[in-house]
Backbone as CSV, one residue per row, in Angstrom:
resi,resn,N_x,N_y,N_z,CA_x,CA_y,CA_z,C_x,C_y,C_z
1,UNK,-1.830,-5.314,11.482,-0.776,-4.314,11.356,-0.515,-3.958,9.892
2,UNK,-0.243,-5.482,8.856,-0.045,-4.753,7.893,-1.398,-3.899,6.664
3,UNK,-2.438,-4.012,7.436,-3.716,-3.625,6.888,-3.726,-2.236,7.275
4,UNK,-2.965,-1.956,8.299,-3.153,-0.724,8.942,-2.020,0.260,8.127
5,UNK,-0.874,-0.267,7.986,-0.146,0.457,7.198,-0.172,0.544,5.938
6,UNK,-1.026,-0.872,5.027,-1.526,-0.601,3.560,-2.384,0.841,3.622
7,UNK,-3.434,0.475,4.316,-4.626,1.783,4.441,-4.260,3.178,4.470
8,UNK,-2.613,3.099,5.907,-2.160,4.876,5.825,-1.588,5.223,3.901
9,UNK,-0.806,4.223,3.837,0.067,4.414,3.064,-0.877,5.081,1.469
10,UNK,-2.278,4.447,1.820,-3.134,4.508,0.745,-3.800,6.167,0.745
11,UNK,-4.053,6.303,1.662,-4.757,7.589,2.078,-3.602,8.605,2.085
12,UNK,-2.454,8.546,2.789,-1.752,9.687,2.610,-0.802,10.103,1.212
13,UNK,-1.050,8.971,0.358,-0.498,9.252,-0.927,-1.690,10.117,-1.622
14,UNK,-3.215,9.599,-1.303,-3.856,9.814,-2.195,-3.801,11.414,-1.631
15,UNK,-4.010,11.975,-0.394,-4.191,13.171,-0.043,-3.285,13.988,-0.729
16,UNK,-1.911,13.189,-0.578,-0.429,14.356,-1.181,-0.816,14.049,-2.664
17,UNK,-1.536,13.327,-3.548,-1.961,13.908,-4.951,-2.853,14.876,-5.073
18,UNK,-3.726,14.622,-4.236,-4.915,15.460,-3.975,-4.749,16.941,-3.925
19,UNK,-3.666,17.171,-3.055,-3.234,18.090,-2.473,-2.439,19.350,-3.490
20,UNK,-1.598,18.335,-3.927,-0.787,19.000,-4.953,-1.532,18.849,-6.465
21,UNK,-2.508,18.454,-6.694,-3.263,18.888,-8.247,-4.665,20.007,-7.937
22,UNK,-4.821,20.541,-6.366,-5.526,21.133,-5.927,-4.940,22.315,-6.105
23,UNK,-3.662,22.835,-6.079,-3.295,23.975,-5.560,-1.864,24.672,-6.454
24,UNK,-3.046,25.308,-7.538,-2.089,25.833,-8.649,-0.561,26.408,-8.105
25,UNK,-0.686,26.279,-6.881,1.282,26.934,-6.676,2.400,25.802,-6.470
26,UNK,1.621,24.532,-6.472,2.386,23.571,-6.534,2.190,22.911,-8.172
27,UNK,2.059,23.641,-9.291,1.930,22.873,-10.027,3.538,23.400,-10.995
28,UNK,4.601,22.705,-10.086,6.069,22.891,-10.638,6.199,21.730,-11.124
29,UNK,7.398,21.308,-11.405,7.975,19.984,-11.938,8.521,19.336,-10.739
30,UNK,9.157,19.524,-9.189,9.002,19.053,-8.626,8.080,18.295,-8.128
31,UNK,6.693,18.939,-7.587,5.563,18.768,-7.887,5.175,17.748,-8.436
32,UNK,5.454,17.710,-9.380,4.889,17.303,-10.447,5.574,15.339,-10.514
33,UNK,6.738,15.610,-10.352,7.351,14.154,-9.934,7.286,13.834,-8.908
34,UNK,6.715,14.386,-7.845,6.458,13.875,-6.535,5.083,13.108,-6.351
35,UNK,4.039,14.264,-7.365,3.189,13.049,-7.573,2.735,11.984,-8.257
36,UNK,3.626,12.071,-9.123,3.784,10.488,-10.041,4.567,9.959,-9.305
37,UNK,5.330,9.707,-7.887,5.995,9.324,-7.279,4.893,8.669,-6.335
38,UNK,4.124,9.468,-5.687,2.853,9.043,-4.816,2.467,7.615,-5.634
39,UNK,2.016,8.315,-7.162,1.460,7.037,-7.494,1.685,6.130,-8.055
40,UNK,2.885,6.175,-8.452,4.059,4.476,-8.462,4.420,4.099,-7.114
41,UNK,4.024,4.400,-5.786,3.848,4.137,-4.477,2.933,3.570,-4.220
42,UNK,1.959,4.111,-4.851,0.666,3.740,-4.563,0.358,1.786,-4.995
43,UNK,1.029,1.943,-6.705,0.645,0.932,-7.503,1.607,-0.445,-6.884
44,UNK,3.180,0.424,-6.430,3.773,-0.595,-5.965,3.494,-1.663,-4.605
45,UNK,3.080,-0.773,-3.677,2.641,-1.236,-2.507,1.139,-2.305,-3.126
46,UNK,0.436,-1.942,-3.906,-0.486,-2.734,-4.231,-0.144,-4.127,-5.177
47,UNK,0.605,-4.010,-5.501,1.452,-5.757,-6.168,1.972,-6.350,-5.488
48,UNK,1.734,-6.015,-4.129,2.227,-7.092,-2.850,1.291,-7.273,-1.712
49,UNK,0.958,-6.461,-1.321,0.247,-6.376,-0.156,-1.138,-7.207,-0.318
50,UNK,-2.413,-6.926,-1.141,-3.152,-7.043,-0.776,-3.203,-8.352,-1.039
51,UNK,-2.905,-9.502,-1.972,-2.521,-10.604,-1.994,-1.668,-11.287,-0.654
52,UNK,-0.838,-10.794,0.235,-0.221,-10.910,1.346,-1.900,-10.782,2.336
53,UNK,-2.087,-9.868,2.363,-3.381,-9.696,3.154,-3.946,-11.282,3.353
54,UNK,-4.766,-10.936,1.705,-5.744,-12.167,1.479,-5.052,-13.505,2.329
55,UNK,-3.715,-13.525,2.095,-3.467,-15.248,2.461,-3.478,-15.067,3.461
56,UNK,-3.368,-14.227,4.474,-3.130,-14.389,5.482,-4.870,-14.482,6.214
57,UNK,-5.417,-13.818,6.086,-7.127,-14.234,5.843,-8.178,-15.562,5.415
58,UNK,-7.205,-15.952,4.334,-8.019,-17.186,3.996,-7.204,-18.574,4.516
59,UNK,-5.962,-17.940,4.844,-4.501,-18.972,5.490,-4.036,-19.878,3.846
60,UNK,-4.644,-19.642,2.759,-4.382,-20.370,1.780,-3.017,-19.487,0.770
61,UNK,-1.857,-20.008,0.784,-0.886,-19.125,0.857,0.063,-19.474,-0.423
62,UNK,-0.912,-20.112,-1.282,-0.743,-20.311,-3.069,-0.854,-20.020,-4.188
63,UNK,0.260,-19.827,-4.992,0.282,-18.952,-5.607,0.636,-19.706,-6.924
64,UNK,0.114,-19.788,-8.278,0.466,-19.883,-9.133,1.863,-19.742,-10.494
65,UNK,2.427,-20.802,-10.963,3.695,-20.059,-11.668,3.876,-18.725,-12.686
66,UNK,2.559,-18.791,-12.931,2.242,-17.682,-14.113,1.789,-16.409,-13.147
67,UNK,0.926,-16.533,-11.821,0.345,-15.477,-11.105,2.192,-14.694,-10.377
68,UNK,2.938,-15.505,-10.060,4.034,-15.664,-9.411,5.130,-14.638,-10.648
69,UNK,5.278,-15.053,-11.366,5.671,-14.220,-12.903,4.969,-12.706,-13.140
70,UNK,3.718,-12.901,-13.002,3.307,-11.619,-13.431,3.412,-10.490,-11.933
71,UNK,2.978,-11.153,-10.756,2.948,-10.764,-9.653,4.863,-9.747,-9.690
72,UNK,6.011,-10.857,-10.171,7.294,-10.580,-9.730,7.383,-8.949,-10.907
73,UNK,6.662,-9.642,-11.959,7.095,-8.511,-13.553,6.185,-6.721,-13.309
74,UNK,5.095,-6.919,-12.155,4.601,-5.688,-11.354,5.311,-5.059,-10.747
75,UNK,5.935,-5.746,-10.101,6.740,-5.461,-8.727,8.117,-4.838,-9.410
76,UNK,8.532,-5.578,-10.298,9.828,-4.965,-10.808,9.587,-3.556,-11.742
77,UNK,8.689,-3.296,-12.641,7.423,-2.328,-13.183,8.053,-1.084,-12.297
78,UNK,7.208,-1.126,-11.124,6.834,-0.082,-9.835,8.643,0.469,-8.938
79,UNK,9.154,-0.608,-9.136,10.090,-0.424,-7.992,11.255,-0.334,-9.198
80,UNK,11.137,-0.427,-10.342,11.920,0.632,-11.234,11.824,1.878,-11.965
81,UNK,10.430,2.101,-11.705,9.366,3.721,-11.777,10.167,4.254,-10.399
82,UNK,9.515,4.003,-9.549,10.049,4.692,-8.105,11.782,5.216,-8.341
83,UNK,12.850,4.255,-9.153,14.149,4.502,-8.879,14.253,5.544,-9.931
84,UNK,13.320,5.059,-10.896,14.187,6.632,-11.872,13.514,7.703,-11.978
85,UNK,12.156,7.730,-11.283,11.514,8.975,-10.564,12.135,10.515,-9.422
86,UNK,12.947,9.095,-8.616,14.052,9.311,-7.634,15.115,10.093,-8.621
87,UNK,15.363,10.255,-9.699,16.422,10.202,-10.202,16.335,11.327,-10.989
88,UNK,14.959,11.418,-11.911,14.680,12.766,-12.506,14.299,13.570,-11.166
89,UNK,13.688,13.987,-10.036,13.688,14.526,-9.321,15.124,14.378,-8.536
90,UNK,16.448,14.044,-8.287,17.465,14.483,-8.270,18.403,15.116,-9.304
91,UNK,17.690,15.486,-10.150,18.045,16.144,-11.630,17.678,17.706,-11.729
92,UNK,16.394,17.453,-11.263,15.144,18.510,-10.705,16.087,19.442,-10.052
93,UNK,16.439,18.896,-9.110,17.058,19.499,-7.686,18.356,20.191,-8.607
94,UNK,19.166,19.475,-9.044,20.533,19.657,-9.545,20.130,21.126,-10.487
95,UNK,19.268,20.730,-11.441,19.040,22.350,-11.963,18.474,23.666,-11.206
96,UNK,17.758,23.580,-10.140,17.354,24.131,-9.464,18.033,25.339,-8.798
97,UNK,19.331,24.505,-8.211,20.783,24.665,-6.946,21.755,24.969,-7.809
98,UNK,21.796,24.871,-9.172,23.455,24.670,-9.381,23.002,25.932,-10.664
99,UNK,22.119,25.810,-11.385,22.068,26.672,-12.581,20.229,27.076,-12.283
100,UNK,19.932,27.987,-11.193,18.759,28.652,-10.893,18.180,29.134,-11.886
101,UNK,18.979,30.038,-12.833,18.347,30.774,-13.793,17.746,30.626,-14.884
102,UNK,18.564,29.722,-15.373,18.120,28.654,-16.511,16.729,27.565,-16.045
103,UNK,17.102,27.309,-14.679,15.829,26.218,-13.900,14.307,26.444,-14.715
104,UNK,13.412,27.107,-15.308,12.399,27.680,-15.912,12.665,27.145,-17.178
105,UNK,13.611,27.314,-17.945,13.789,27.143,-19.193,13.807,25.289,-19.418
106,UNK,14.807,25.175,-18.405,15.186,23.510,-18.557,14.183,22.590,-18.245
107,UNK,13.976,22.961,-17.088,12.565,22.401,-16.901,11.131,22.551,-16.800
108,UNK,10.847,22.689,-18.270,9.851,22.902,-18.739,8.790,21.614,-18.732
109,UNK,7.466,21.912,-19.354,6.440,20.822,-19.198,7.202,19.670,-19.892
110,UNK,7.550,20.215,-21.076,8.305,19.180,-22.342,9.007,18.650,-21.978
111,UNK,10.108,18.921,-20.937,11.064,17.727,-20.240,10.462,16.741,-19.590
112,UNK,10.109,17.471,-18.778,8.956,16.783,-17.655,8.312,15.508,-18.174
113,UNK,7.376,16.095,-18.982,6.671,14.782,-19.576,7.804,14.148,-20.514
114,UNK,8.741,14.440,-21.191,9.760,13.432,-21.363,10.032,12.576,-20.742
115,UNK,10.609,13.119,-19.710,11.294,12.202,-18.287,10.455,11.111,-17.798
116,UNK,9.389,11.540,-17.667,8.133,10.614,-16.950,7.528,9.414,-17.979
117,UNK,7.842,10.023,-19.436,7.881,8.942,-20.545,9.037,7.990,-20.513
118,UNK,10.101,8.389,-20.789,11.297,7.326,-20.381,11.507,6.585,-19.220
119,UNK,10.993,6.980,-17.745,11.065,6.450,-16.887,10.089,5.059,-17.439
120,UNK,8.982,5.480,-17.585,8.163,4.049,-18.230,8.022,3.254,-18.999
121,UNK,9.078,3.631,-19.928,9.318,2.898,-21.025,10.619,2.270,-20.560
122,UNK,11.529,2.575,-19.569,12.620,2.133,-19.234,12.130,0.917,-18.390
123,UNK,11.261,1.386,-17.226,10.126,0.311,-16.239,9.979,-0.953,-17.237
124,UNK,9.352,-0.690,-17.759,8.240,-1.625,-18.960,9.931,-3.012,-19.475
125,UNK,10.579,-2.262,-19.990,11.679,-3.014,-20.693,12.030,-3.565,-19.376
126,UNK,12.965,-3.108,-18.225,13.141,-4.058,-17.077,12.473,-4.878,-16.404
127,UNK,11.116,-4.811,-16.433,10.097,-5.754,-16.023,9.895,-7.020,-17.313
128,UNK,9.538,-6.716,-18.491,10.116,-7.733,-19.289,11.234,-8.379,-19.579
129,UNK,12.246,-7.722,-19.260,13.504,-8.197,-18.879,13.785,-9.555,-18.430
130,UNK,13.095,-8.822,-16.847,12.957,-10.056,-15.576,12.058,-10.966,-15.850
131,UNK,10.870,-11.084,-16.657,10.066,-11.730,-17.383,10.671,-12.773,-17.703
132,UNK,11.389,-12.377,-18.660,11.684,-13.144,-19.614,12.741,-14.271,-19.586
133,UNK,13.507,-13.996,-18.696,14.518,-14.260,-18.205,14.281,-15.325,-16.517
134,UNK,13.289,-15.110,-16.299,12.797,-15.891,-15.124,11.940,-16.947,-15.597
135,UNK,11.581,-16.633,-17.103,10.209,-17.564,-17.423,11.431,-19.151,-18.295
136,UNK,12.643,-18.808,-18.388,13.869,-19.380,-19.251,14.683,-20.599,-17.701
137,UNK,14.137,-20.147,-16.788,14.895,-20.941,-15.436,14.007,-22.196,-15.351
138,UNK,14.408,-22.920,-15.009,13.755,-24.462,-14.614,13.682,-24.459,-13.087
139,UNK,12.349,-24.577,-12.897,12.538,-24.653,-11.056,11.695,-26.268,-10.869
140,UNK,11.809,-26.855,-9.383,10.419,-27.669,-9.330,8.902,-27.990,-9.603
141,UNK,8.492,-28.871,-9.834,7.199,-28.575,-9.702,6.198,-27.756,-8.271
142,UNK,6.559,-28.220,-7.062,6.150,-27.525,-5.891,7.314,-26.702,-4.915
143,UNK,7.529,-25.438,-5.242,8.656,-25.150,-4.395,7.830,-24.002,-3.522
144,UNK,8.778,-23.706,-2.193,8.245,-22.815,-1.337,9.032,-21.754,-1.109
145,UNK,8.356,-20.287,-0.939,9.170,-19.128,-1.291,8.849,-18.648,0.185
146,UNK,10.064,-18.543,0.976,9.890,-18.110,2.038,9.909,-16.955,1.675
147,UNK,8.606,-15.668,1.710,8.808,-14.466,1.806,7.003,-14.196,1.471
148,UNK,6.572,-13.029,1.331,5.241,-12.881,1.144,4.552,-12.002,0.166
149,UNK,5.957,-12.401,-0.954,5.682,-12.133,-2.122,6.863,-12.526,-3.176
150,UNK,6.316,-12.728,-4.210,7.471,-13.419,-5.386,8.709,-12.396,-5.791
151,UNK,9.538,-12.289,-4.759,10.580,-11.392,-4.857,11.675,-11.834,-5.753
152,UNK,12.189,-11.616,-6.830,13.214,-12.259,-7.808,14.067,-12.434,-7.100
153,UNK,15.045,-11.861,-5.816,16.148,-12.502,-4.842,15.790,-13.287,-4.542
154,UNK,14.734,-14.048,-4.093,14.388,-15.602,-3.673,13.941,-16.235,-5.019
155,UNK,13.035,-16.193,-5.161,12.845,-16.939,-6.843,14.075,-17.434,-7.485
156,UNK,15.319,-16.491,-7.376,16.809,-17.304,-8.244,17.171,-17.997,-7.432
157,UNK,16.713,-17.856,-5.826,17.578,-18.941,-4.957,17.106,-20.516,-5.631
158,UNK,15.908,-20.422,-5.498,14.765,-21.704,-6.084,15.178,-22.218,-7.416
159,UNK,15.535,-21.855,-8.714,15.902,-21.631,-10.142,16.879,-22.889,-9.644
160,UNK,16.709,-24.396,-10.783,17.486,-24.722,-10.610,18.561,-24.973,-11.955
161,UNK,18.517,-23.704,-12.735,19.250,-24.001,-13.439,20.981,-23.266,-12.694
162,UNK,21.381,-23.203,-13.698,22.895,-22.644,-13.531,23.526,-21.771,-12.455
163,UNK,24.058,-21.807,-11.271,23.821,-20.493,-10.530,24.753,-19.192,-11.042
164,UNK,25.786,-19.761,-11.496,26.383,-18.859,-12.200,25.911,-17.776,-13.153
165,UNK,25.038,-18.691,-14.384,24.479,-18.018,-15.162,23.643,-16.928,-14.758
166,UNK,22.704,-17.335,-13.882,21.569,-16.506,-13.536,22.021,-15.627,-12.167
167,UNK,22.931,-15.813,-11.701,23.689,-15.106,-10.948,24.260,-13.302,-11.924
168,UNK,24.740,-14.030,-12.808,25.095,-12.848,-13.907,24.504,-11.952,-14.366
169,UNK,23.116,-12.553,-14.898,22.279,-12.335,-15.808,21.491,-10.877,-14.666
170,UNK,21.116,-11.732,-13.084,20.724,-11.220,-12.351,21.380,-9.606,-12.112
171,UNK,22.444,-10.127,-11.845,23.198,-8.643,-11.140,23.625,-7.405,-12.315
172,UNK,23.829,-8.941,-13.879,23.877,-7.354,-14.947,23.067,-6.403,-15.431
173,UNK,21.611,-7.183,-15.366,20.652,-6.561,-15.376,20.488,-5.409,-13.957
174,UNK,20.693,-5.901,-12.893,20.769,-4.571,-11.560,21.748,-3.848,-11.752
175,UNK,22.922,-3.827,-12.665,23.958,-2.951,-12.540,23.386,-1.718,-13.786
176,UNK,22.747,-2.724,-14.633,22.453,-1.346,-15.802,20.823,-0.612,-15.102
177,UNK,19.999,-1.513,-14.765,18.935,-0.279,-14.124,18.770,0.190,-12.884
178,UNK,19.596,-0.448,-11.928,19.820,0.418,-10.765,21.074,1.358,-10.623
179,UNK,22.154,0.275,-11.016,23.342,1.302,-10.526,23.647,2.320,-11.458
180,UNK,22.716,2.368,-12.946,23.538,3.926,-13.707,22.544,4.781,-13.250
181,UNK,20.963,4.621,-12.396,20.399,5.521,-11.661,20.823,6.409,-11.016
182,UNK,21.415,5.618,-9.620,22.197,5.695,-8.637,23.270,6.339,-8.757
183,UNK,24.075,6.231,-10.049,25.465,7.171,-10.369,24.823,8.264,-10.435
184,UNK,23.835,8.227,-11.399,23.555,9.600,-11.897,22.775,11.148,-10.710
185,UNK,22.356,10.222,-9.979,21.796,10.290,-8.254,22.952,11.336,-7.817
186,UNK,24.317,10.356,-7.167,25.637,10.599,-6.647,26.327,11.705,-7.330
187,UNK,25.884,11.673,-8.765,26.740,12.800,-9.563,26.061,14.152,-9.031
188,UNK,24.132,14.022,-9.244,23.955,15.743,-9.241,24.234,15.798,-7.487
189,UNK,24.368,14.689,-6.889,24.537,15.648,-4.942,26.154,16.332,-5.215
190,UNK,26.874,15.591,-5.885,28.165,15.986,-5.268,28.135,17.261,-5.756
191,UNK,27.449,17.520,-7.034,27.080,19.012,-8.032,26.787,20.221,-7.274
192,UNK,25.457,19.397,-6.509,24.532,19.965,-6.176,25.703,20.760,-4.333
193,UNK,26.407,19.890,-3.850,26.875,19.983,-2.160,28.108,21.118,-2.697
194,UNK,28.665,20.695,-3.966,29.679,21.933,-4.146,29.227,23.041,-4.457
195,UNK,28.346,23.172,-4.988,27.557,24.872,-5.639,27.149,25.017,-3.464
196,UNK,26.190,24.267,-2.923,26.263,25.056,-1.703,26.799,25.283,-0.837
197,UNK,28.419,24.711,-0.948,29.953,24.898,-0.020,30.561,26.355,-0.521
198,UNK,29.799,26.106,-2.048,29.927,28.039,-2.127,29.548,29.389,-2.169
199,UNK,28.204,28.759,-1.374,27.279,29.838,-1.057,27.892,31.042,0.331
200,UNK,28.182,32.107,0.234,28.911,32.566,1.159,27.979,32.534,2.450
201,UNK,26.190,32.758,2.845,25.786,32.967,4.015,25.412,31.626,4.531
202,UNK,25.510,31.448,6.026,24.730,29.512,6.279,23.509,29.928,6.208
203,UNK,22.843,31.064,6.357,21.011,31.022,5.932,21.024,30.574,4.502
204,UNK,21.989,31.036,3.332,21.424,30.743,2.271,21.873,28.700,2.144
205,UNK,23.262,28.528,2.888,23.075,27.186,2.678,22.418,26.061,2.806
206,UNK,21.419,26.670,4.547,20.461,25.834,4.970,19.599,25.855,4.029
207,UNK,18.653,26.746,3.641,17.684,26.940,2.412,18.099,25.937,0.938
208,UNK,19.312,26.323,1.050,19.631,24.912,-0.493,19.149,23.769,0.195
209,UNK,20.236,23.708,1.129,20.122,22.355,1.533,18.694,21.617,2.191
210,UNK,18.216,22.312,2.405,16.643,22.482,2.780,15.767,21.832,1.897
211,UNK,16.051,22.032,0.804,14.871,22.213,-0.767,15.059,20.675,-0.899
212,UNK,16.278,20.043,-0.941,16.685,18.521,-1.370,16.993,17.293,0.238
213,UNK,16.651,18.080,1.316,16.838,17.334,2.210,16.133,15.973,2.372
214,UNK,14.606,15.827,1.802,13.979,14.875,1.542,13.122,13.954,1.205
215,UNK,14.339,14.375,-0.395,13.962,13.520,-1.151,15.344,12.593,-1.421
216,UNK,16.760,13.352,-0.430,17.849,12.930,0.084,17.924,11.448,0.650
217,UNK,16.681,11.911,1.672,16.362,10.930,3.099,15.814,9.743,2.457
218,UNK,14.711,9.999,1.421,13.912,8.906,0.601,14.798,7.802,-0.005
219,UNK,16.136,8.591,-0.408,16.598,8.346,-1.551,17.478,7.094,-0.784
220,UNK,18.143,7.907,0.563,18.851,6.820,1.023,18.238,5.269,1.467
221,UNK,16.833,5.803,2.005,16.156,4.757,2.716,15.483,3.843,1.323
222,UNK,15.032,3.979,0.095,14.814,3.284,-0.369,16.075,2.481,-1.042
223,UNK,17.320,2.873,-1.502,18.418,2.173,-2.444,18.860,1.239,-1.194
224,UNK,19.049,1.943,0.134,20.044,1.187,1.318,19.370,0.100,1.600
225,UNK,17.887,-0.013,1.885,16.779,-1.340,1.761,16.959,-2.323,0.550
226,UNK,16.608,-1.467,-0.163,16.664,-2.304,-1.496,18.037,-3.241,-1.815
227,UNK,19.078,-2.462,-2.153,20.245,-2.867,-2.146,20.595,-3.699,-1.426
228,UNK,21.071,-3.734,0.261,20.735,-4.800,1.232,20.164,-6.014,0.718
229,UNK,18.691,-6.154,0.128,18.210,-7.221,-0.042,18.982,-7.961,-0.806
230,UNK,19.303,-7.712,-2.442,19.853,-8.051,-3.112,21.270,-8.180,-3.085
231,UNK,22.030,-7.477,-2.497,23.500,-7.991,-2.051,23.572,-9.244,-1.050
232,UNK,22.500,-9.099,0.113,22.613,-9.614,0.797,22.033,-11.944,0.245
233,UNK,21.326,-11.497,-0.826,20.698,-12.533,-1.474,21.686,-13.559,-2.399
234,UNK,23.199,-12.507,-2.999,24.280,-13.104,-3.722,25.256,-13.833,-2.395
235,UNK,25.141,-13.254,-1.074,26.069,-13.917,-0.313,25.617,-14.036,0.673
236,UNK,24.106,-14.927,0.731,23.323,-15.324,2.119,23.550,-16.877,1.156
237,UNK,23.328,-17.650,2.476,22.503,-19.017,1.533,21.242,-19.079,2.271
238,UNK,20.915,-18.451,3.306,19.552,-18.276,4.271,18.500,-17.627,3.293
239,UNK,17.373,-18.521,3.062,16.332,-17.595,1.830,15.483,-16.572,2.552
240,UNK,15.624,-16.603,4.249,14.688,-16.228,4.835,15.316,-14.679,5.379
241,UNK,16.713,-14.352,5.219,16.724,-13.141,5.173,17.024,-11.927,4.285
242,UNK,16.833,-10.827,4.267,16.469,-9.947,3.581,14.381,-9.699,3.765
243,UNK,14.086,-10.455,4.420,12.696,-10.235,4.610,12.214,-9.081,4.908
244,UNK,13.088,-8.810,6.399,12.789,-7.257,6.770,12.646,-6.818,6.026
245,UNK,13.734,-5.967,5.673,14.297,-5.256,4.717,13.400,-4.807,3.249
246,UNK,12.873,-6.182,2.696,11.326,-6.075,1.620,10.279,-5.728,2.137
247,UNK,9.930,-5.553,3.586,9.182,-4.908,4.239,9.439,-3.565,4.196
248,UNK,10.185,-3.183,4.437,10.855,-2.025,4.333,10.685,-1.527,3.387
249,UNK,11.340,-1.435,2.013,11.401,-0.790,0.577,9.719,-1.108,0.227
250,UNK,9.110,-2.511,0.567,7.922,-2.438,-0.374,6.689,-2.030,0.099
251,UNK,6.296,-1.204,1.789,5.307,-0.900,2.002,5.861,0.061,3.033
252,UNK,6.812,0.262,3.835,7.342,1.227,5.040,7.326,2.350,4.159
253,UNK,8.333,2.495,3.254,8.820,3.599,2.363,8.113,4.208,1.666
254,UNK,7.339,3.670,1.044,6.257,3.956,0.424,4.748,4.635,1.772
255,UNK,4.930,4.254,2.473,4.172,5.103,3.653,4.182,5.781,4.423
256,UNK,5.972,6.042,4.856,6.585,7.414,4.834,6.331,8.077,3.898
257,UNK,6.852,7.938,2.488,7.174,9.185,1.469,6.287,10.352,1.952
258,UNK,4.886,10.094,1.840,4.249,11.599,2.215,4.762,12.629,3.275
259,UNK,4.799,11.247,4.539,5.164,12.395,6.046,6.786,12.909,5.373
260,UNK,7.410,12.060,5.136,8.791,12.903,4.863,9.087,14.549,3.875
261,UNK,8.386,13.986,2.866,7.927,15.276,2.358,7.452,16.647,2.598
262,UNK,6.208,16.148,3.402,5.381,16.938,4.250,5.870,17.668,5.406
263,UNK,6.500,16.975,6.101,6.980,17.227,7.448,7.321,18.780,7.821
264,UNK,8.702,19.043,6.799,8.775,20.283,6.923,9.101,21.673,5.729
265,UNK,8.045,21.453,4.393,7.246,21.542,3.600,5.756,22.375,3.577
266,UNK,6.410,23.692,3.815,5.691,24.886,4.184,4.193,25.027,3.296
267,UNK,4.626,24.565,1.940,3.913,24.761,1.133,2.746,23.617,0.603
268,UNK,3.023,22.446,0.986,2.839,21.128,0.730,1.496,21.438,2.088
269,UNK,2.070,21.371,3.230,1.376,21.685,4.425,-0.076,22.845,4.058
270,UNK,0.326,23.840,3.882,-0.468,24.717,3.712,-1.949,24.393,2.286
271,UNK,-1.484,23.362,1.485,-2.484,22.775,0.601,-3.588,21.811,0.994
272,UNK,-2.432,21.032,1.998,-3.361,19.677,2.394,-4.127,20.623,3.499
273,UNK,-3.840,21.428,4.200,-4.947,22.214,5.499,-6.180,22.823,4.171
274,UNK,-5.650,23.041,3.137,-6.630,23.962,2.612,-7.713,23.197,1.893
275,UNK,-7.091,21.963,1.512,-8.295,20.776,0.764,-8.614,20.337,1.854
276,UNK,-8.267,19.894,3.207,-9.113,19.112,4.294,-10.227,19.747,4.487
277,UNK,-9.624,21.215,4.875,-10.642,22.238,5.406,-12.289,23.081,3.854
278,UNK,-12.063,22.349,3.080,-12.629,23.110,1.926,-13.803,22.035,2.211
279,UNK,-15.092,23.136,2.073,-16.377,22.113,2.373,-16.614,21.528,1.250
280,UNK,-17.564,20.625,1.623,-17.947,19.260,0.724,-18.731,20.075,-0.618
């Protein structure tokens, strides 16, 4: 099963890049973060899975403290690309809906590749972050991580230093790179829902509301997973749940994104028929 959903998840990202660097009318800035979105999907789902695979194949289900570190400092990498990807493409949207006219000017290539620079340089620092800061904890010599991959919510359960400390350390670090995302997320919808409460026709409101519906849907399903885990990790003492749930954010979501996109995505649609159908 989960070979089957690595594989979609692999192919339909690669198609929706494919798709959209094929077909000069998608080459916007939406666009354009959707498919650096594909492929911090791509990279993330691959710092878990295929190692999950393997053990489950060879049944040998060991993992090294240093492989375990670098494995966790990927994972945090990818799945803090994905949040502030999420974030300049709710920015995207916000100029789009709220100040149309200007939309051309503002978001130009030069932002663009700004944005997509800071997102990775922001990645890079939070993954060393967690690095660094995980490599400073004292755990056992043989401990066992119920989960099927070195997720930092279990890893601090294990940590036997301070719980307080690393309790702190943990959540201040999630409050500065997830939750000023997430504000900034909440700020352009509410922006974005009042400019189309004042659109006088419902054809023109559906059409707004249309354009951001989902990357809306993405947005909820990856923070509400994610989040879950980690709230649920400060006031579980059970290490074994939140499992779903990392199923969820680290290979489901990532294998939706395309169909959600796609689904009802006139234009998106009409590319991928035109590269399937284009002979060899």
């Amino acid at each position: 099963m989960f070979l089957s959903m690595y594989l979609i998840t692999m192919l339909g990202n690669l198609l929706f890049i494919l798709a959209m660097s094929s077909d000069p009318h998608l080459h916007t800035p939406m666009y354009f973060f959707l498919s650096n979105l594909s492929l911090a999907d791509i990279a993330f789902t691959s710092t878990t899975v295929p190692k999950m695979l393997m053990n489950i194949c060879t049944q040998h289900t060991v993992i090294s403290y240093v492989d375990c570190l670098i494995q966790m400092s990927f994972f945090i990498f990818w799945a803090c690309m994905d949040n502030l990807l999420l974030t300049a493409m709710a920015y995207d949207r916000f100029v789009a809906i709220c100040v149309p006219l200007h939309y051309p000017v503002i978001m130009n290539a030069h932002l663009c590749g700004l944005l997509l620079f800071a997102s990775f340089f922001i990645s890079l620092l939070d993954s060393q972050l967690h690095y660094v800061m995980f490599s400073q904890f004292t755990f056992c010599r043989e401990v066992e991580i119920p989960h099927f991959f070195c997720d930092p919510s279990q890893l601090l359960h294990l940590a036997c230093s301070d719980p307080a400390i690393k309790n702190v350390l943990m959540y201040l670090i999630g409050a500065i790179f997830g939750g000023v995302p997430v504000s900034l997320i909440f700020f352009s919808y509410v922006r974005i829902v009042s400019s189309i409460l004042r659109v006088p026709s419902s054809g023109g409101k559906y059409k707004a509301f249309s354009t951001c519906g989902s990357h809306l849907s993405v947005v909820c399903l990856f923070y509400g997973t994610g989040l879950g885990v980690y709230l649920s990790s400060a006031f579980s003492s059970s290490l074994r749940e939140g499992a779903v749930a990392s199923v969820m954010y680290s290979l489901v979501i990532p294998m939706l994104n395309p169909f959600i996109y796609s689904l009802r995505n006139r234009d998106i649609k009409r590319a991928l028929k035109r590269l399937l159908s284009h002979p060899a």
